[in-house]
C-alpha positions as CSV (number, residue, x, y, z in Angstrom):
1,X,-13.4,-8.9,48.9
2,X,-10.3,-7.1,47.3
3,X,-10.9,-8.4,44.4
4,X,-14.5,-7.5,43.9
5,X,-13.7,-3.6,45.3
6,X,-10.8,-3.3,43.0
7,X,-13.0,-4.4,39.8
8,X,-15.6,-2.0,41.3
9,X,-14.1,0.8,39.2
10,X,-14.3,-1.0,35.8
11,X,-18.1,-2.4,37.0
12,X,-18.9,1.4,37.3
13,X,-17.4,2.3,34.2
14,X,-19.2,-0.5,32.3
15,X,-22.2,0.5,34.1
16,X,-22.5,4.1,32.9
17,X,-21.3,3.1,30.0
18,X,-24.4,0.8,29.5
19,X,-26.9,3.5,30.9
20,X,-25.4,6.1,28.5
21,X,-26.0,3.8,25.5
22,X,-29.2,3.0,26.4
23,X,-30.4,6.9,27.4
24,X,-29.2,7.3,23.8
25,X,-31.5,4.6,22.4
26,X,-34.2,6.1,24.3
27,X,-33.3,9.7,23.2
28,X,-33.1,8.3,19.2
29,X,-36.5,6.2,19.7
30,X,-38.6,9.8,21.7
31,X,-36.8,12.6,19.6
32,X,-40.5,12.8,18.4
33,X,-42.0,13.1,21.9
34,X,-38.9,15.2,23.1
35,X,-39.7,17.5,19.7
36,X,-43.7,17.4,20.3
37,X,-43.0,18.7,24.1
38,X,-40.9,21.5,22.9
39,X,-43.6,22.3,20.7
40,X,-46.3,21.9,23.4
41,X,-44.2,24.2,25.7
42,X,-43.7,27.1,23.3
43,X,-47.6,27.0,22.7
44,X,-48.1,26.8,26.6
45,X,-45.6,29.3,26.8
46,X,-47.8,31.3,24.0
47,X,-50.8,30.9,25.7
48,X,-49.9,31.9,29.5
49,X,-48.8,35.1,27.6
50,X,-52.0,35.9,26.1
51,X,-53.8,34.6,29.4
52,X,-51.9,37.6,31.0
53,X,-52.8,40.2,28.8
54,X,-56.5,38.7,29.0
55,X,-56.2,39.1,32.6
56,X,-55.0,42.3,32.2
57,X,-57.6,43.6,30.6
58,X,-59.6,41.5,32.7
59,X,-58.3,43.2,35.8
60,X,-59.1,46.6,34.0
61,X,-62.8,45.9,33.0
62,X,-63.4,44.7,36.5
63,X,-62.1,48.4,38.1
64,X,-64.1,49.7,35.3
65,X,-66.6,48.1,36.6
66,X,-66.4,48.9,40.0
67,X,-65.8,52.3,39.1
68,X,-69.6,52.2,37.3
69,X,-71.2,50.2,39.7
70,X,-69.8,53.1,42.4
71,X,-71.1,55.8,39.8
72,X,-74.2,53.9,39.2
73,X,-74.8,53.7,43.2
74,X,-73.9,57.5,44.0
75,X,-76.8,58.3,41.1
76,X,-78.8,56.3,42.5
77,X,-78.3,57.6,46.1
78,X,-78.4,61.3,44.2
79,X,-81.3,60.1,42.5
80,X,-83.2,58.8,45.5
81,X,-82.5,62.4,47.5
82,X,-84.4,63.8,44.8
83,X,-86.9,61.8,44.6
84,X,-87.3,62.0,48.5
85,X,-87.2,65.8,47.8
86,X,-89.6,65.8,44.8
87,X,-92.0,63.7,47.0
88,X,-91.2,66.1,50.1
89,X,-91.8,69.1,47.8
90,X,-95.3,67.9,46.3
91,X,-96.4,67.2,50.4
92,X,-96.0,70.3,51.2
93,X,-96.8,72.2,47.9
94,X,-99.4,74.9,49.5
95,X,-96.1,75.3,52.3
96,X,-94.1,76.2,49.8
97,X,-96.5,78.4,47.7
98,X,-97.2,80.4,50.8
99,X,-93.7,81.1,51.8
100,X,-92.7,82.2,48.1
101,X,-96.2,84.5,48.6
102,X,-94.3,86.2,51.6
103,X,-92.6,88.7,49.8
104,X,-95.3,90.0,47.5
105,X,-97.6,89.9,50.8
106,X,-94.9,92.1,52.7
107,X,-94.4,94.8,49.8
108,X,-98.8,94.5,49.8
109,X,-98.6,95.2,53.5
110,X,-95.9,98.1,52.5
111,X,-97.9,100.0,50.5
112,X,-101.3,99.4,52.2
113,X,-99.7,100.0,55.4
114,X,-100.8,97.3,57.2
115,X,-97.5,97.3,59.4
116,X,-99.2,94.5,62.3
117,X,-99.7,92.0,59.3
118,X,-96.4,92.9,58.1
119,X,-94.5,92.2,61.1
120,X,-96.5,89.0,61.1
121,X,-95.1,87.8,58.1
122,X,-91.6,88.6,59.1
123,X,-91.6,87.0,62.5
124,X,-92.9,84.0,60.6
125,X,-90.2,83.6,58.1
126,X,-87.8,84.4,60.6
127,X,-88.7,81.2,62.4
128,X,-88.9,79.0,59.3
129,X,-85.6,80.7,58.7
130,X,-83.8,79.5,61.7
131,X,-85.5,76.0,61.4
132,X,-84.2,75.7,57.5
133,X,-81.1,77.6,57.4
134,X,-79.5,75.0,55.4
135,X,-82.0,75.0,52.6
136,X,-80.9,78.3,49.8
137,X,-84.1,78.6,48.7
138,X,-85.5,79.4,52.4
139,X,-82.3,81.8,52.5
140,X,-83.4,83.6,49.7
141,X,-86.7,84.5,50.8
142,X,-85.2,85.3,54.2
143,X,-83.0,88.3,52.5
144,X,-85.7,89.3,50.0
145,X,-87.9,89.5,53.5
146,X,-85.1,91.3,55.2
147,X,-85.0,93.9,52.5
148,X,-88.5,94.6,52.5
149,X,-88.2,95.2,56.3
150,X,-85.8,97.9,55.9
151,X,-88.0,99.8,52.8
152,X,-90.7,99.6,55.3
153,X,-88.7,101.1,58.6
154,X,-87.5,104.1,55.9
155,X,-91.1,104.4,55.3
156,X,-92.0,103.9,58.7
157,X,-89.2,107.0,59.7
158,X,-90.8,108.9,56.8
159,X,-94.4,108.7,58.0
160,X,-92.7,110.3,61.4
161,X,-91.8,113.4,59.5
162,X,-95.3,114.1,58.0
163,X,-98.7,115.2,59.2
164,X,-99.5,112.0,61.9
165,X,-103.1,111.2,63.4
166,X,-102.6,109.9,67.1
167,X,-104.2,106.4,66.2
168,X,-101.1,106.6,63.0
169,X,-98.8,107.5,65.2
170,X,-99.3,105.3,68.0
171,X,-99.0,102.4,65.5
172,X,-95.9,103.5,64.0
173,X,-94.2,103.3,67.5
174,X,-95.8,99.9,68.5
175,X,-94.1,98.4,65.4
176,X,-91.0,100.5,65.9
177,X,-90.7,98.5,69.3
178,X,-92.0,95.3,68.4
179,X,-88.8,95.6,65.8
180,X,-86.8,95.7,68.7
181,X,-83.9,97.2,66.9
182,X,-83.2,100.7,69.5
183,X,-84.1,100.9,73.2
184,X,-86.8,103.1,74.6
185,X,-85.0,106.0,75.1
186,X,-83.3,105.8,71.5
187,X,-87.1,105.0,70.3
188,X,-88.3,108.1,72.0
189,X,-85.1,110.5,70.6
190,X,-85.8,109.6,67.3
191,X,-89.5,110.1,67.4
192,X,-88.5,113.8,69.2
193,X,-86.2,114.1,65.7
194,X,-88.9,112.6,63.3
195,X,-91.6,115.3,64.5
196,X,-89.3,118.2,64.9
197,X,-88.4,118.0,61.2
198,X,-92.0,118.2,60.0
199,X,-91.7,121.2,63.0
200,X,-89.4,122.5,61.1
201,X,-90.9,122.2,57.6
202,X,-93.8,123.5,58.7
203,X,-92.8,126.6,60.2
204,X,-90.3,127.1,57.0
205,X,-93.5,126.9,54.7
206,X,-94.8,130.1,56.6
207,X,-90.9,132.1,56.3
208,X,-91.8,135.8,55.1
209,X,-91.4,137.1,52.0
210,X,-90.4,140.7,51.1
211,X,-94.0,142.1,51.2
212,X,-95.0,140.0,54.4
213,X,-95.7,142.1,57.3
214,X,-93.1,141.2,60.4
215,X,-96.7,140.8,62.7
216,X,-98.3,138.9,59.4
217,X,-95.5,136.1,59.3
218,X,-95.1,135.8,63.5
219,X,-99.0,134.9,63.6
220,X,-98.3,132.0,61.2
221,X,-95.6,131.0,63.3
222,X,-97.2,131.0,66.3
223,X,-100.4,129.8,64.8
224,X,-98.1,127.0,64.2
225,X,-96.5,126.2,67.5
226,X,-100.3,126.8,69.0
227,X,-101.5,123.9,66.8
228,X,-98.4,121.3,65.7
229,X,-96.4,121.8,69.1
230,X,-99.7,121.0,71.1
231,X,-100.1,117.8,68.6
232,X,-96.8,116.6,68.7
233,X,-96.7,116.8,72.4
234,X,-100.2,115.3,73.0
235,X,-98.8,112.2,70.4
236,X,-95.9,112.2,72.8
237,X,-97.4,112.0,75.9
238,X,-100.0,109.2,74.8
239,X,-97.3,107.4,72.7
240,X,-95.0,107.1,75.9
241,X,-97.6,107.1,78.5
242,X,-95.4,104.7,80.7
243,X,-95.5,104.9,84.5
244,X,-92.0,103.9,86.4
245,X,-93.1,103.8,89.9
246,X,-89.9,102.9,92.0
247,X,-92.4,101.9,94.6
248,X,-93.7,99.3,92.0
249,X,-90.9,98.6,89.7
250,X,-87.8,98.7,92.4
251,X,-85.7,96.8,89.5
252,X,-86.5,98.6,86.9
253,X,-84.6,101.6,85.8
254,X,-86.2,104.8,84.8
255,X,-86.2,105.9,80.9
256,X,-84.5,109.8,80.7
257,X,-87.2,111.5,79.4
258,X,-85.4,114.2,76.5
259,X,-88.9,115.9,76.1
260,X,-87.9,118.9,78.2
261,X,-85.1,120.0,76.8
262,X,-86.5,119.0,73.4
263,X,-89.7,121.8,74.2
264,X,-86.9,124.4,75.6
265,X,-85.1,124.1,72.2
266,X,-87.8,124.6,70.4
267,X,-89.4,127.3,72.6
268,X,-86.2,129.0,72.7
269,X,-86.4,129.8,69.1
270,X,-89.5,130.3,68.7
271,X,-89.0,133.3,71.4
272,X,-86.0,134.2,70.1
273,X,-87.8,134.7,66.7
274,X,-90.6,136.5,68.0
275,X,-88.2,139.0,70.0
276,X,-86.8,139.5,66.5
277,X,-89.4,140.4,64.7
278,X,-92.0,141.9,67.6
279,X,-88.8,144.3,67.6
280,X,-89.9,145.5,64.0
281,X,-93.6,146.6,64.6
282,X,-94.0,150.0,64.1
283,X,-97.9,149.9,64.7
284,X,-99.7,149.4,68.2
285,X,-102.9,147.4,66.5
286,X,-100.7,144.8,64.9
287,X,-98.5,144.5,68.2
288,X,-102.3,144.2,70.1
289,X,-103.3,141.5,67.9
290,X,-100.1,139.7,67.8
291,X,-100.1,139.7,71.2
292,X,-103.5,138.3,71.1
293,X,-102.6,135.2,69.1
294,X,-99.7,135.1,71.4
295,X,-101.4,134.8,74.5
296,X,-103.8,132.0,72.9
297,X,-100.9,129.7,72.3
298,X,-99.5,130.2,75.8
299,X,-102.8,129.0,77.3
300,X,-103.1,126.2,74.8
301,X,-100.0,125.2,75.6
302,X,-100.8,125.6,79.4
303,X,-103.0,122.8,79.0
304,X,-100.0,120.6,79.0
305,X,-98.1,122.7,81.6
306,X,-96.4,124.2,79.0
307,X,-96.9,128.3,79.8
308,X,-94.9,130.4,78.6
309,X,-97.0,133.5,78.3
310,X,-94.9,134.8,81.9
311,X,-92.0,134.9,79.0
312,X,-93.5,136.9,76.3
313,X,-94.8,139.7,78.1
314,X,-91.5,140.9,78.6
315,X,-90.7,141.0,75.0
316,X,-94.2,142.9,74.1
317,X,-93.8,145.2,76.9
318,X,-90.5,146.5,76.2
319,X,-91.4,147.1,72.5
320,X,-94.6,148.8,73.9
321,X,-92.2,150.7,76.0
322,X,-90.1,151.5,72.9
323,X,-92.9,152.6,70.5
324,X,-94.3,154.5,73.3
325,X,-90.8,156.4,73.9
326,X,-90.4,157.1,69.9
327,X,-93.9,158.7,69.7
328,X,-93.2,161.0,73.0
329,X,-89.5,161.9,71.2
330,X,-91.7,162.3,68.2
331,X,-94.3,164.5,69.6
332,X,-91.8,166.9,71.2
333,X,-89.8,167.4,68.3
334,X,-92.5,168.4,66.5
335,X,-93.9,170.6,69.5
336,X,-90.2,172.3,69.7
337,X,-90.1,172.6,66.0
338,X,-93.9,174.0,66.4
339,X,-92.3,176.3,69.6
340,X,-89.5,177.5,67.5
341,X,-91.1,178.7,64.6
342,X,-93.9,180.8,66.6
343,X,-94.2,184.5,66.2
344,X,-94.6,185.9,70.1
345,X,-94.9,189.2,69.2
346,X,-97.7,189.3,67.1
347,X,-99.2,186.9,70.2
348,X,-98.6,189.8,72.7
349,X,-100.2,192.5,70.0
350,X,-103.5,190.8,69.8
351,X,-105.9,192.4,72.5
352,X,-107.4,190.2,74.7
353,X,-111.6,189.9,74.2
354,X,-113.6,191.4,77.2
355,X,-111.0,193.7,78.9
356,X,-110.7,197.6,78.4
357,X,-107.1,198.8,78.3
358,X,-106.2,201.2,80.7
């Protein structure tokens, strides 16, 4: 046993000695296959490397891909809308051709004055306004309607201030409150406003000139106030004919009526004017036949309990008083100046006819 484990170092040496020799045969008889592998790895080698780069560009034509096959499903999503629009669109062609009408209907209705029609039309886009906000072309109409509204409430304000039938002028006020853009009493201030300018221009259109007589110009303006004033307030009274009976309406609160001081205004300067110019008569017939005209327009205005002939009496009587006082001062100045300038004596030196003197 000692033996054997003390030649165990020589066995090994032998041994690898042996396998050393013969892994050198084997290398000298496979250099060729040990060569050829080399070889074979470099091309592998070669080849992974242009496997990458052809994955690479793999990789990349696949997110190019993607990307298209995204692009080429938004279009046809995009493409699809439309098509759902276009379809949509043709369905409801004669829809579509009336609402793009509207406008040219509403500026029709504006210049025929057809303001019931017209309102019409605007509460209808309105509504398919507020269904379709989200729609431009709807939108558009909607502010081309919207403007047209407001040409036709300036035309609407402008008709207020001009010559009005009562059938023209109750339907201006029926479409000024179905607008439902001021409250009654607002509505009934600016209809007060409205007629109280064409008030106004009227009576302007008969101002005197430098030839016209002061009793010539006062019976245009009364003639005036006797015929527009009884119009505008007849308009008024049918146009806001509107009962608020507490009794009936407990909940409902009364509209301030601004008629009354809207007639004392306008009273007020007519009287003041005719004080003015009554004042510069000089002749009783003109002041007779102004006062004539005058008391005509009180009782046409009385019809509406409107008199105010208790007010210009006054005025006439004090310039009758006037006239009557510079005629007497008149007449006895000239009677003095007559008096003065009479010879007495030759008075005393006629004899008087019939007696004998003594």
């Amino acid at each position: 046993k000692m033996d054997e484990l003390l030649r165990e170092p020589e066995r090994l040496a032998a041994e690898r000695a042996r396998l050393r020799g013969e892994l050198v045969r084997a290398g000298l008889s496979h250099y060729p296959v040990f060569i050829q592998c080399a070889s074979s790895s470099f091309e592998a080698l070669a080849t992974l490397q242009g496997v990458r780069g052809l994955t690479g560009e793999l990789v990349r034509a696949v997110e190019a891909l993607e990307k298209g096959c995204v692009g080429f499903s938004e279009a046809g999503q995009q493409w699809r809308v439309e098509r759902s629009q276009a379809t949509h669109l043709v369905n409801n062609y004669s829809k579509l051709t009336e609402l793009l009408e509207v406008p040219q209907l509403l500026e029709t209705c504006l210049r025929t004055e057809l303001y019931h029609e017209a309102l019409l039309l605007h509460d209808h886009v309105k509504v398919i306004a507020e269904q379709n906000i989200h729609i431009p072309l709807v939108r558009l109409i909607a502010q081309e309607v919207e403007s047209t509204m407001k040409q036709l409430l300036a035309q609407i304000l402008d008709k207020l201030s001009s010559n009005l039938s009562l059938a023209v002028c109750m339907k201006v006020v029926a479409f000024l409150r179905r607008l439902k853009i001021m409250t009654e009493k607002e509505l009934r201030l600016l209809f007060l406003q409205k007629r109280h300018q064409y008030l106004r221009r009227i009576l302007a259109e008969a101002s005197p000139s430098h030839a016209t007589p002061h009793s010539t110009h006062m019976s245009k303006v009364t003639s005036v106030i006797k015929i527009h004033l009884f119009d505008i307030l007849t308009q008024y009274q049918s146009v806001f004919a509107t009962s608020k009976d507490p009794v009936e309406n407990p909940l409902e609160t009364p509209v301030c009526d601004v008629l009354p001081a809207w007639i004392l205004s306008v009273l007020e300067d007519y009287l003041r004017e005719l004080k003015r110019h009554v004042g510069l008569i000089t002749t009783g017939s003109e002041l007779r036949s102004l006062l004539d005209q005058c008391m005509s327009c009180g009782f046409t205005l009385s019809k509406l309990s409107i008199d105010i002939r208790g007010l210009m009496v006054p005025i006439f009587a004090q310039r009758v008083t006037e006239l009557y006082n510079a005629a007497a001062e008149q007449a006895y100045q000239s009677y003095v100046q007559c008096m003065a300038g009479y010879n007495w004596s030759k008075a005393a030196a006629v004899p008087r006819m019939g007696l004998e003197e003594p």
